[in-house]
C-alpha positions as CSV (number, residue, x, y, z in Angstrom):
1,X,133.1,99.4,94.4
2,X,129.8,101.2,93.7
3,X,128.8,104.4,95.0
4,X,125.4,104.4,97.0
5,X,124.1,107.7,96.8
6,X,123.2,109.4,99.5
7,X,120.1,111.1,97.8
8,X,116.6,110.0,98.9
9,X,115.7,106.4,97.6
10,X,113.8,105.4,95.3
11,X,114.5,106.9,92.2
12,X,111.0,108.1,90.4
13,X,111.0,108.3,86.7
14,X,109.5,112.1,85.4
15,X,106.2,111.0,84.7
16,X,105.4,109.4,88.2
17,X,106.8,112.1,90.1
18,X,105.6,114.5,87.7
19,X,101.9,112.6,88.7
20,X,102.6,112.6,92.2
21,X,103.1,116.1,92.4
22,X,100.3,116.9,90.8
23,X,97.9,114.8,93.0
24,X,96.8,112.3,90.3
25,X,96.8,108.5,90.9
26,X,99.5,106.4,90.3
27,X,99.5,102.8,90.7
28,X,102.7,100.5,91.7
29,X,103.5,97.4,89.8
30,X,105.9,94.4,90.8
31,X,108.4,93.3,88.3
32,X,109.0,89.7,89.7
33,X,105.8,88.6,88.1
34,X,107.7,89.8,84.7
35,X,110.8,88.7,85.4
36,X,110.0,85.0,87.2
37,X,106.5,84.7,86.8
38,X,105.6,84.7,83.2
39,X,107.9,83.0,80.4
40,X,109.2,85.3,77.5
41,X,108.4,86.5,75.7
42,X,104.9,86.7,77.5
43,X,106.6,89.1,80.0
44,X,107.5,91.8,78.2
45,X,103.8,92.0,76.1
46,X,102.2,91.4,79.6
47,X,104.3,94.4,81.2
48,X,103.2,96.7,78.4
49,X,99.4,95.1,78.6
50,X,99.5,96.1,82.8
51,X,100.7,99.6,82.0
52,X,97.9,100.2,79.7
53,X,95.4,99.0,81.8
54,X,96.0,101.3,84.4
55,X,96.0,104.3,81.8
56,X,92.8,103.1,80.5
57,X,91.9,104.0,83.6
58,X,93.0,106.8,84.6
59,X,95.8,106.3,86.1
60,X,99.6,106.1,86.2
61,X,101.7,103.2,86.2
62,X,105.1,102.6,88.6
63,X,106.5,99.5,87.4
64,X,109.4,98.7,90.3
65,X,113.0,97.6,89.9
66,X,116.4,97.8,91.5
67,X,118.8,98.7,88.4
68,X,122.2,99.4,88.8
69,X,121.7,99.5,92.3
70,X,119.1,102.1,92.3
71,X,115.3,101.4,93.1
72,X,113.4,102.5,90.3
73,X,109.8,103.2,90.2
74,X,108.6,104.2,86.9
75,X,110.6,102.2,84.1
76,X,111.1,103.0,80.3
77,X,110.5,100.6,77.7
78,X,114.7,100.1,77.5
79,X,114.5,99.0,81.4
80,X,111.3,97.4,80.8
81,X,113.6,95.1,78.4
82,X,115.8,94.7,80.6
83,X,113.4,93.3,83.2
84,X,112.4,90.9,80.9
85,X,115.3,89.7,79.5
86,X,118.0,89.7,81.8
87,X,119.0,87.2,84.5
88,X,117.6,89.5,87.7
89,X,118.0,88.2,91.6
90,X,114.5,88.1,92.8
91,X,114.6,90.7,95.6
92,X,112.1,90.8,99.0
93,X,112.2,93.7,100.9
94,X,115.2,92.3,102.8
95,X,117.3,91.9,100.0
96,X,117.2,95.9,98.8
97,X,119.8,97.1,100.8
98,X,121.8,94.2,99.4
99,X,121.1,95.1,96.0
100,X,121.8,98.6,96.0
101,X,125.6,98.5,97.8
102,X,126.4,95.5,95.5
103,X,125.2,97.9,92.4
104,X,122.9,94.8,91.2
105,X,120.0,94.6,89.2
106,X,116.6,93.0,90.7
107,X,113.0,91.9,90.5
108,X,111.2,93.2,93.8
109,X,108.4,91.1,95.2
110,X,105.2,92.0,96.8
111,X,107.0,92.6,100.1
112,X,110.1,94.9,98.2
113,X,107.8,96.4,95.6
114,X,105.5,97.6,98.7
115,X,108.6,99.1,100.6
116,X,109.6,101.3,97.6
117,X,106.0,102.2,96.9
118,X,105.4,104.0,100.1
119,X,108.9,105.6,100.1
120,X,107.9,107.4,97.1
121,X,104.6,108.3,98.3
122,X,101.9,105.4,96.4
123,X,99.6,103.8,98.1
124,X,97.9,101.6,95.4
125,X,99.7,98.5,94.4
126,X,98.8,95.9,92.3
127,X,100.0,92.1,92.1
128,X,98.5,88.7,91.5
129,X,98.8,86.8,94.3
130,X,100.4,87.2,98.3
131,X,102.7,85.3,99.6
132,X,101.7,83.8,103.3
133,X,102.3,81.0,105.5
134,X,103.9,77.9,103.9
135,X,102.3,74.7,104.4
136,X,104.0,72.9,106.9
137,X,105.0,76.3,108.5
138,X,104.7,75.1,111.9
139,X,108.0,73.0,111.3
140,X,109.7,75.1,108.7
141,X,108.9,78.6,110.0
142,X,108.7,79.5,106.0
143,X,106.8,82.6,106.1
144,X,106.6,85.1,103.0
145,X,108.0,88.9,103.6
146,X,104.7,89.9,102.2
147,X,103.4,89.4,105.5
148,X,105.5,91.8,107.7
149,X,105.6,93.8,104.8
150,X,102.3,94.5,104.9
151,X,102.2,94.6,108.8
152,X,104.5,97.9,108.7
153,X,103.8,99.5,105.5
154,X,101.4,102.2,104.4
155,X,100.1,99.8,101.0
156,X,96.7,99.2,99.9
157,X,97.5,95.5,98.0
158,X,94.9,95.1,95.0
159,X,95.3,90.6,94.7
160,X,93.5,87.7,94.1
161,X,93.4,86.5,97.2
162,X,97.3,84.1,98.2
163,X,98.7,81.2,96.3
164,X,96.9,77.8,96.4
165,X,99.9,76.5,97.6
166,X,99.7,78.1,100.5
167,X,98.3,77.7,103.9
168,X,95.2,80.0,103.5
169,X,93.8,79.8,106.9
170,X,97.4,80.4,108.9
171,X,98.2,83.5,106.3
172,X,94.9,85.2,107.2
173,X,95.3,84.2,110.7
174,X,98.7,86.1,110.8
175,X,97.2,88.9,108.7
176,X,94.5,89.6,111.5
177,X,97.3,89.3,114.1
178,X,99.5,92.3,112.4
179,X,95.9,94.4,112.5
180,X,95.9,94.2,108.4
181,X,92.2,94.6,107.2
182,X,91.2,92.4,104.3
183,X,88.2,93.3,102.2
184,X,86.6,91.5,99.3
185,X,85.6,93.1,96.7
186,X,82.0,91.9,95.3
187,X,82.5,88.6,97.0
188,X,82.4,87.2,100.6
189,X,85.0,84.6,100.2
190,X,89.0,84.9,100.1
191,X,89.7,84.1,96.5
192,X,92.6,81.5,96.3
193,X,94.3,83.0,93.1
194,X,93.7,80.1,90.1
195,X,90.6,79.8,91.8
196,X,87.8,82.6,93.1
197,X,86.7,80.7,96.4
198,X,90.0,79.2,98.6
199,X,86.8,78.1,101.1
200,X,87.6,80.9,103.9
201,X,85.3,84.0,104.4
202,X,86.7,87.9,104.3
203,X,86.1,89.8,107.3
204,X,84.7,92.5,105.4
205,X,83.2,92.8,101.9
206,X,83.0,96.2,99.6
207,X,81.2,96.3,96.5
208,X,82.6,99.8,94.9
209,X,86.2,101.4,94.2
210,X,84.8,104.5,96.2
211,X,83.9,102.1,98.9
212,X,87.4,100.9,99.0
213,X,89.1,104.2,98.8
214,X,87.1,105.1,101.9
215,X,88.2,102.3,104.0
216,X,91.4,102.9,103.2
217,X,91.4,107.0,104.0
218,X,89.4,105.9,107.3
219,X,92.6,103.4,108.4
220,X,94.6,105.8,107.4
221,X,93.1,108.9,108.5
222,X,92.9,106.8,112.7
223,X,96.9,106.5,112.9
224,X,97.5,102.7,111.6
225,X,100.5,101.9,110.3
226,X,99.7,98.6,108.9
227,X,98.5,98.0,104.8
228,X,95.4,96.6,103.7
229,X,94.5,93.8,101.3
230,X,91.8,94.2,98.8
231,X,90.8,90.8,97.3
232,X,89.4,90.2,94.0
233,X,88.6,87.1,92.4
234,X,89.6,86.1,89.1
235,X,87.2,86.8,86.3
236,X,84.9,83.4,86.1
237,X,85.5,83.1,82.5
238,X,89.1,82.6,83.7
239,X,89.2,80.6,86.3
240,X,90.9,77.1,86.3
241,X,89.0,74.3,85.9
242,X,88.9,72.8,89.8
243,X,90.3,69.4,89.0
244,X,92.9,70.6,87.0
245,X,94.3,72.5,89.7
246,X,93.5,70.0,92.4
247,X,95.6,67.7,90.2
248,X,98.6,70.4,89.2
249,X,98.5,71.0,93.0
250,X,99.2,67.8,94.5
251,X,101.6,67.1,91.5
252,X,103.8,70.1,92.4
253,X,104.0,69.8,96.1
254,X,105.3,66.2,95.7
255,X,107.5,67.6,93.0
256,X,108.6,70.2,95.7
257,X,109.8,67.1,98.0
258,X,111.2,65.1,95.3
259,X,113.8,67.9,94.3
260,X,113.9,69.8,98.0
261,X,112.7,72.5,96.6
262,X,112.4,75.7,99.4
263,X,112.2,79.1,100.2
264,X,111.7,81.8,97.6
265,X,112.4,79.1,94.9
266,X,108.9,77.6,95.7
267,X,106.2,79.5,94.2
268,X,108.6,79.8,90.7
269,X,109.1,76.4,90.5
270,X,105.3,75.6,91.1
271,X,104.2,78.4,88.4
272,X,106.2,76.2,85.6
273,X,104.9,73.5,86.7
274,X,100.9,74.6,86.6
275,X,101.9,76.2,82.9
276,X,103.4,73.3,81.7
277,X,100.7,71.0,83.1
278,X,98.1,73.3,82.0
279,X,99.1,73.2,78.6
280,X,99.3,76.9,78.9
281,X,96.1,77.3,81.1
282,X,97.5,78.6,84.1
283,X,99.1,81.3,82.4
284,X,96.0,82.7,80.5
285,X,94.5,82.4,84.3
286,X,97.2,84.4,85.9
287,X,97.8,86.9,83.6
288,X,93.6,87.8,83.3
289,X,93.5,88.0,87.2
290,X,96.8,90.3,87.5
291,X,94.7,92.3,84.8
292,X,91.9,93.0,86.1
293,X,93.3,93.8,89.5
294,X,95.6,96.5,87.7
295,X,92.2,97.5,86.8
296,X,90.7,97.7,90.1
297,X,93.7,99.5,91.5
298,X,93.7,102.2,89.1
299,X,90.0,103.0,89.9
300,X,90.5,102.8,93.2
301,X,93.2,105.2,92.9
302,X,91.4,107.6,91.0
303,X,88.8,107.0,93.6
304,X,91.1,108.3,96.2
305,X,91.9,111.4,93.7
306,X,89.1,112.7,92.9
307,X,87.9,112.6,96.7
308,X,90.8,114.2,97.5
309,X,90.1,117.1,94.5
310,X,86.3,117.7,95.9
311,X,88.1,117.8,99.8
């Protein structure tokens, strides 16, 4: 059987904790969008295209893993391989505990990837897309982990807005419910991932990283608990054409049905299916919009930083 160590988890590589003690910003990354989001070997140039962004700006990167049975944030290139490469169980934060007595190695979600984040102290996180309410919820009760996750954990999500597939109007329903702020940034709509507008407003807009890191000291500085979403739209240049997602859309779902498709299986098996359909056009979308709100994240972190510095 494997040993669980009874040392603190996770386990930081030397350069994030060598950053984290030092007071410089560091920026979470999730490694299910590299490990069942992307096709290889897209992946593994992607993963070291997100790390560089976030040094470009400033910053450090944390990509986040369960390896052995042992949360990792911070990964080398040989792990980094290994991520891409190897047949990993996609882990939400339910699934850690799982992963670690078993000794397994894992992909960790928005809602896992969060969890280990604030145990080692980030508070910046970047992804592409939430999870949220499913459509049809109200029969199925399938409702992402993102959500609690972000109800109970101290992360500042950098995303472009939730999936398309997605019940956009129940997930930001249940995001005001668990008191978790969304912001826009430079826009007063809730993008909808592929596509900048999903036709819902944000409560509350913010136009500058610095305005960002201020929201975000103010939560934290009056006691809550709960994360906060910052939501970014994808770059115009990059967005999917609207009737080529309308069409991918309503092809998937009914693909969905035809094979009983549920669960966590759902937003993989729709990503192949946009990328296929696309002719490759849904992957040039999605990996520009995970870009540039690695980007965002990073400045926002250093935001927080240098604030911190002056203080």
């Amino acid at each position: 059987m494997p040993h669980v160590s009874d040392s603190v988890f996770p386990t930081c590589s030397d350069e994030v904790a060598g950053a984290l003690a030092d007071g410089r910003p560091v920026v979470a990354l999730e490694s299910t969008i590299l490990a069942h989001g992307l096709p290889a070997p897209q992946n593994r140039t992607a993963a070291d295209e997100l790390e560089a962004a976030v040094r470009a700006q400033g910053g450090v990167p944390a990509t986040i893993a369960v390896l052995d049975g042992v949360p990792k944030v911070g990964l080398s290139a040989a792990e980094l391989d290994r991520v891409c490469d190897g047949e990993l169980a996609k882990l939400s934060a339910r699934d850690l505990g799982v992963a670690v007595g078993l000794g397994l190695d894992g992909a960790t979600t928005v809602a896992a990837t969060a969890t280990l984040a604030a145990a080692a102290g980030i508070a910046l996180f970047a992804t592409g897309g939430l999870g949220g309410v499913h459509r049809g919820a109200r029969d199925t009760w399938d409702v992402s982990a993102d959500l609690a996750a972000l109800a109970g954990t101290a992360s500042l999500v950098v995303c472009s807005g939730v999936k398309s597939i997605l019940d956009v109007a129940a997930t930001l329903e249940v995001l005001e419910t668990e008191s978790v702020p969304v912001l826009g940034h430079g826009t007063d709509t809730f993008p909808g991932f592929y596509r900048r507008d999903s036709g819902h407003p944000v409560p509350w807009r913010v136009d500058t990283p610095e305005q960002a890191a201020a929201v975000w000291r103010a939560h934290r500085a009056l006691g809550s608990r709960a994360g906060m979403v910052l939501a970014q739209p994808v770059p115009a240049a990059d967005e999917l054409d609207a009737q080529l997602h309308d069409r991918l859309l309503a092809e998937g779902l009914a693909l969905l049905e035809e094979r009983g498709i549920t669960g966590k299986d759902v937003t993989p098996a729709l990503l192949e299916h946009f990328h296929s359909g696309s002719g490759g056009a849904s992957l040039r979308t999605n990996l520009a919009l995970v870009k540039a709100n690695v980007e965002l994240a990073a400045r926002v972190a250093v935001a927080l930083t240098e604030r911190s510095l002056a203080g």
